[in-house]
C-alpha positions, 0 to 999 in steps of 0.5 A: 276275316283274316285271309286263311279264314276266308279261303277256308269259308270259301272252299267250305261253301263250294263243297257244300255247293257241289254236294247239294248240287247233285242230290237235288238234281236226282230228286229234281229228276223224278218231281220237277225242274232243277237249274244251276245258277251263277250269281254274278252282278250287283248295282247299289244306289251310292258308289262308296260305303263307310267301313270303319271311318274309311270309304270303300267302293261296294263289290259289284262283282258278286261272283258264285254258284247254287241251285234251285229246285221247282217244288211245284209251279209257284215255289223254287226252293234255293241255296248258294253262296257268293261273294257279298258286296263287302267282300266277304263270302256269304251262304243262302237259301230260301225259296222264291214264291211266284207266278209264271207266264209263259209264251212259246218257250219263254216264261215270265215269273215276277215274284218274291225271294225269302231268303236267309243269308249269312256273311253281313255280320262283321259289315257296316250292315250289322246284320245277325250272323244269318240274317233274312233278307225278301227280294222282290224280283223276276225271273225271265227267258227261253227255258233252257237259260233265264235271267234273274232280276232282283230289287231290294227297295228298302233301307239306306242303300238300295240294290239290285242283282243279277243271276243266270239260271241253266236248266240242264234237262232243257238243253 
């Protein structure tokens, strides 16, 4: 996408963010928890991808903002944007399905991420313009900030994420 294009999307997906942001944190309010969460890393099985004949080292800084929501104990619904690992902005949402354990004031919650992700259509992924993706992973820490690991086993190149989640009400 040309550079114009791009800051549009971008700014597009910010605004978006941050009107979601508060209209969940009202709901979250009165039925469950709500936690700011900031895409940040990625780690790829192969250093380098092949755009168009040419070798190009994945973006492994993925840098954006969402949201999740605890719809009840075992569903987090999700939504957000960031920066792909081909440089180009992306949109999710979808929830993550999962099991916590806790001790003290540290949880535990292995689980599954369902999401509908845009932003690879014009990659060497090729995906559709919104595209699903399952990631399994978990999601561990005090319950004020959690870590959240993700893992797609599959496909030709494998990869993982990192994201922090911060839980305001627990502050």
């Amino acid at each position: 996408m040309p550079g114009a294009g791009r800051l549009v999307v971008k700014r597009f997906s910010v605004l978006l963010v941050l009107w979601w942001l508060p209209c969940v944190s009202v709901f979250a309010m009165q039925t469950g928890e709500w936690s700011i969460d900031l895409n940040g890393l990625s780690w790829h099985s192969e250093d380098r991808y092949n755009d168009d004949g040419e070798k190009r080292r994945y973006n492994e800084g993925n840098a954006g903002l969402g949201g999740s929501y605890a719809w009840n104990d075992w569903i987090d619904i999700k939504a957000g944007f960031f920066e792909n690992s081909y440089y180009k902005n992306s949109l999710y949402g979808g929830a993550f399905l999962h099991r916590d354990f806790h001790s003290g004031a540290w949880t535990f919650a292995p689980g599954v991420s369902l999401l509908l992700v845009s932003g690879y259509d014009d990659t060497p992924q090729d995906a559709p313009v919104v595209a699903p993706i399952l990631v399994p992973g978990v999601v561990f820490g005090p319950r004020a900030m959690k870590i959240s690991l993700g893992f797609v086993p599959v496909g030709s190149v494998k990869f993982a994420t990192l994201q922090l989640q911060f839980l305001p009400a627990n502050w």
